[in-house]
N, C-alpha and C positions, 0 to 999 in steps of 0.2 A: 706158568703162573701158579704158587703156592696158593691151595684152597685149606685153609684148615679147619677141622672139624668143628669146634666154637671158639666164638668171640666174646670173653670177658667185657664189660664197658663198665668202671669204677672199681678203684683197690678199697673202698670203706671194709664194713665188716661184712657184708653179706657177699661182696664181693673176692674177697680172700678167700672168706670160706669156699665158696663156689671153686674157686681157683686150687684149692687142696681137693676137693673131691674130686676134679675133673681129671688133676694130676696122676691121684690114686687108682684112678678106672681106668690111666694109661692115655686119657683123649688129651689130640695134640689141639690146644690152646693158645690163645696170649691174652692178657690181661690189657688195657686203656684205660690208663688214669689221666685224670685233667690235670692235678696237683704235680707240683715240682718235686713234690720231697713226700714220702708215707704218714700214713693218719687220717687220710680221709676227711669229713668234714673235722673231726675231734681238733684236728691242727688251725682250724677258727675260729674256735668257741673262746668266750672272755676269760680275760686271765685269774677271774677270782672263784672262776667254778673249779673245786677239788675233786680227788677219785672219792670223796665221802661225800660231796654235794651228789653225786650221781650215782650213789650208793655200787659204786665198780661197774663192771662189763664181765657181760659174758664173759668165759673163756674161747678165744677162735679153737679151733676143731684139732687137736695132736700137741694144746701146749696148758701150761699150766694157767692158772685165773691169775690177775692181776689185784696186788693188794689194795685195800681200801688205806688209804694215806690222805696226807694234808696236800700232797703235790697237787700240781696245776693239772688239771686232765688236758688241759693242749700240747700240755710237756709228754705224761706219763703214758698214753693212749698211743702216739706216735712213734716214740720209743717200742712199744709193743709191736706195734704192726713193723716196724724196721728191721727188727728181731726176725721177726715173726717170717716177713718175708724171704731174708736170707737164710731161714733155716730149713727153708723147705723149697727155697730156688725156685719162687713161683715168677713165670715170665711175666713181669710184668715192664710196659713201656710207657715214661712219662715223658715231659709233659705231650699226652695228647687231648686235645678238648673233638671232640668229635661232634661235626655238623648233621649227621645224617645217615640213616642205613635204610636202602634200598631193596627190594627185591628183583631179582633179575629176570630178562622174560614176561614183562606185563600183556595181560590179555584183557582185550576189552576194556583197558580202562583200569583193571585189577590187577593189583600185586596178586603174581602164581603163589601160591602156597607151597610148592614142591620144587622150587628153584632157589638157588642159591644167595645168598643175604651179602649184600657189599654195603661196609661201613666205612664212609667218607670223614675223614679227616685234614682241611685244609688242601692241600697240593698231595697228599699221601692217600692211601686206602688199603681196606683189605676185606680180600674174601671169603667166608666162612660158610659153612653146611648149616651150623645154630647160632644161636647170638644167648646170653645171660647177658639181661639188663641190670645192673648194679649199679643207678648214679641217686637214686635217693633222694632228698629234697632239699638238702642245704643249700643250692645254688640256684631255686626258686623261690626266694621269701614272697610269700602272700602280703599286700597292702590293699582294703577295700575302697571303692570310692568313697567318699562324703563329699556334698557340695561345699565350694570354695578350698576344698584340698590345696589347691593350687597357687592358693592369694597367700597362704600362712608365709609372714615373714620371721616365724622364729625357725627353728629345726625340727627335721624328722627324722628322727631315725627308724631302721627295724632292727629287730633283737638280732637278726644277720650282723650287722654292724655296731653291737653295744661293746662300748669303749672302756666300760666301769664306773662306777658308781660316783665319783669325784668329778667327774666329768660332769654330773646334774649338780654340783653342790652349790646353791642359792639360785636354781633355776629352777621357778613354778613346772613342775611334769604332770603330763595326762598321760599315762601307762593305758593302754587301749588290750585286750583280750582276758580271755577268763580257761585258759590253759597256766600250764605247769611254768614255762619259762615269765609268764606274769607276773605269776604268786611270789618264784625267785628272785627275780629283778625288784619288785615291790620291796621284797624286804630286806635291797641293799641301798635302794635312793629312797628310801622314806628316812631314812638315817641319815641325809646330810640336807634334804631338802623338802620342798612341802609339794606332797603328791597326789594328784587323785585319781581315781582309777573307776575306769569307765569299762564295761561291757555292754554287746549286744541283746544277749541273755544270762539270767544268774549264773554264776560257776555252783556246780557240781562238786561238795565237799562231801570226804568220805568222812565216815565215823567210825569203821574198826578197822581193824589191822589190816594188810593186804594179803593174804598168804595166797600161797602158791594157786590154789581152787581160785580163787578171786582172779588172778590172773588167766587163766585160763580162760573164764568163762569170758571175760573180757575181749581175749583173742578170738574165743566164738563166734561173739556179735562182728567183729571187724572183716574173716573170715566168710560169713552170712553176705554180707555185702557183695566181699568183690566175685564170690559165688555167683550172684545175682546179677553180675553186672555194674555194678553202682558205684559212684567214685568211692575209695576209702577215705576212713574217719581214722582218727590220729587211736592209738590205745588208751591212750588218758582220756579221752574224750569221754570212754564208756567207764572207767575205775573211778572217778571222779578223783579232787584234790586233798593233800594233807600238809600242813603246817608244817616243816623242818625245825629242827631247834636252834637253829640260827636265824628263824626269823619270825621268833618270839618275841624280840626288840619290836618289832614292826605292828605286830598283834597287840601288845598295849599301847602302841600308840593309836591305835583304830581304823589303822590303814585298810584293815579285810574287812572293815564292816560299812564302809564306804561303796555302796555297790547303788551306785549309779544310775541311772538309765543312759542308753550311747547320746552323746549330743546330735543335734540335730546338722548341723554345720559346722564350719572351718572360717575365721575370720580372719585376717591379717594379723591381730593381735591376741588372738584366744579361740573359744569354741562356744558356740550358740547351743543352749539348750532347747527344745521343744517348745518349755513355758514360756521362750520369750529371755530369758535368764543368760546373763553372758558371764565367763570366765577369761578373765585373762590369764596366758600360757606362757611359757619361753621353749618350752620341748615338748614335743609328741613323738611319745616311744610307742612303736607299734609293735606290739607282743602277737600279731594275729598269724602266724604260723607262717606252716610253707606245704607249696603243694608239689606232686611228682615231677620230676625232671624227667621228661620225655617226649619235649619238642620233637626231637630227634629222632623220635621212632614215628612221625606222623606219614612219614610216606607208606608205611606198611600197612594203615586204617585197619590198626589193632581197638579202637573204640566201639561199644555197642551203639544200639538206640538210649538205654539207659545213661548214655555219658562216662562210664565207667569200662576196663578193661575187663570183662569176663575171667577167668582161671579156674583149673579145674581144681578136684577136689581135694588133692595135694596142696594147692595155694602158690603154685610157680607157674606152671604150665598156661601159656594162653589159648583158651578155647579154639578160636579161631583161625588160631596160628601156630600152632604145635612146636614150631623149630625157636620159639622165642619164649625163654624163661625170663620172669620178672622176679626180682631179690628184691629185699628191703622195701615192698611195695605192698602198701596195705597192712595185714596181720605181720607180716615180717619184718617191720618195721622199726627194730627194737634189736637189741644185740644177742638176746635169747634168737626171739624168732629170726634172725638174720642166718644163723646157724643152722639152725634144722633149712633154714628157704636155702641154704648154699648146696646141702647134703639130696634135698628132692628136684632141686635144679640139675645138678649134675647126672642124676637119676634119670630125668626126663629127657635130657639131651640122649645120654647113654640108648635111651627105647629107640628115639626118631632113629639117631644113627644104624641104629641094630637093624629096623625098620622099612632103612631107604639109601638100600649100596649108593656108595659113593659115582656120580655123575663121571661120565669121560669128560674133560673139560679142558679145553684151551684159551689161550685168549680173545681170541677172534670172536667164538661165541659168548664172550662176555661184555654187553657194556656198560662201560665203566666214566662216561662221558656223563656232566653234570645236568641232571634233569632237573627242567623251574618248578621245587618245592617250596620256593621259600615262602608263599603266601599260605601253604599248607601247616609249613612246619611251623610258622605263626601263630595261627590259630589251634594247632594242639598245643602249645608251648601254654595259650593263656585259659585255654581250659580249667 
């Protein structure tokens, strides 16, 4: 039975990168992507964000930056990583959607911390020394409750599933959140249709430039968190918001200064205000984010008392669990931080293994027979 040293989970960008550092320290890997084809999530974003809507990406880790253009970033993002991957022959295996990773040897009830990590995949698996978590959050969109959620007979969507802007044109929209992909979306269906937009709490607009210090400090507070234990918070959350100049259109129309308070309910034909006050709707786009994808890891009860996955003071390393690097999680979040989190993940693997010779292992003392997680893996999925 092949053990090999770590196991990649997600090709995005923290995960590539992960995947070139582990290359370059010689440790034998493979990469598990969900996706059919490279890009990560960038290959389902709508078609009308550009590489200047997203002011570019990082550069991944041994290649040059990718230009700021008019192109589609679900086009120009993809292309990169396609590249990207063939040029540096990082293994990676598609389509795998992975159900679960185990640890092998439970005592008492607890996954061993010094045995060996098996990552289940449908009728497949495989067994690894480490594991680098790289799946990010695009294929967890966050929707909160509201009463009568349920009864609405127009549509909802979440920004997971925005279609483009034509798509609302003469259809009354409630844009729900007070993040970045809001502010965006705002100022492409205020332009074909009449919008209003609701938060929980006011948005957080910035007032001077962002420079690089601003950014940082920003990382810190995010950083501070999952140090502590505590779920993480998006990075925009803490830089607060700015106006693009494409959605200046939007800005004289008055669409940002419509700020709300959240409705109280959900009606079949609209949304119930607190006062008493009813609107009628045709669409409710939910702009309210998305949270860590890591159902999957819940058999390992990597979670604190705090709700949140502890990591050391690198920002990769789990407290608790040493052999499990977390990428794009938290501070890393971001295609800067995705990068260095690839470069200290690799790191951290590189220690354990230095650390903890490789086990004699056969198959026999492995099993690999499916245990009932799945009420566990549940209830970490909706954390």
């Amino acid at each position: 039975m092949e053990v090999l040293d770590s196991l990649v989970i997600g090709a995005g960008q923290a995960g590539l990168s992960a995947s070139y550092h582990l290359t370059r320290r010689g440790i034998d890997h493979v990469v598990l992507d969900a996706d059919r084809s490279p890009g990560g999530a960038w290959q389902h974003r709508w078609d009308s964000l550009t590489m200047h809507d997203v002011h570019g990406i990082a550069e991944l880790p041994g290649a040059e930056r990718l230009p700021l253009s008019d192109e589609r970033a679900n086009l120009a993002v993809p292309a990169y990583f396609t590249a990207y991957e063939r040029l540096h022959d990082l293994p990676v295996v598609r389509p795998v959607a992975v159900d679960r990773v185990e640890s092998t040897g439970p005592s008492d009830g607890e996954p061993r911390r010094d045995g060996l990590l098996v990552t289940y995949a449908g009728d497949r698996n495989w067994v690894s020394r480490t594991l680098v978590n790289a799946t990010g959050t695009w294929s967890h969109p966050y929707v909160p409750y509201y009463p009568g959620i349920g009864s609405f007979r127009g549509e909802q969507l979440h920004t997971h599933d925005y279609p483009g802007p034509e798509h609302f044109r003469g259809r009354r929209t409630v844009v729900v959140g007070a993040g970045a992909s809001a502010v965006q979306l705002l100022g492409e269906i205020a332009l074909v249709t009449d919008v209003l937009w609701v938060t929980r709490r006011p948005p957080v607009w910035r007032t001077t430039e962002f420079s690089p210090e601003a950014g940082s400090a920003a990382v810190a507070l995010v950083e501070d968190r999952v140090r502590r234990g505590l779920p993480p918070q998006s990075v925009v959350s803490v830089t607060g918001l700015m106006l693009r100049p494409q959605e200046e259109a939007a800005r004289r129309l008055g669409v940002y200064d419509r700020r709300l308070p959240m409705f109280a309910s959900i009606e079949p034909d609209g949304v119930r205000w607190p006062d008493g006050r009813f609107d009628p709707v045709d669409v409710i786009l939910w702009a309210t984010g998305f949270r860590p994808a890591i159902g999957h890891l819940a058999p390992l009860r990597l979670r604190g008392p705090a709700g949140g996955i502890q990591l050391d003071r690198h920002g990769t390393t789990v407290v608790v669990d040493p052999r499990v690097q977390l990428v794009g999680y938290g501070p890393s979040a971001s295609t800067i931080g995705a990068n260095r989190a690839g470069r200290a993940a690799a790191r951290g693997v590189a220690a354990w293994l230095a650390g903890h010779p490789a086990p004699s292992v056969n198959a026999a003392s492995v099993d690999l027979g499916g245990a009932d997680d799945a009420d566990e893996v549940g209830d970490e999925a909706s954390a």
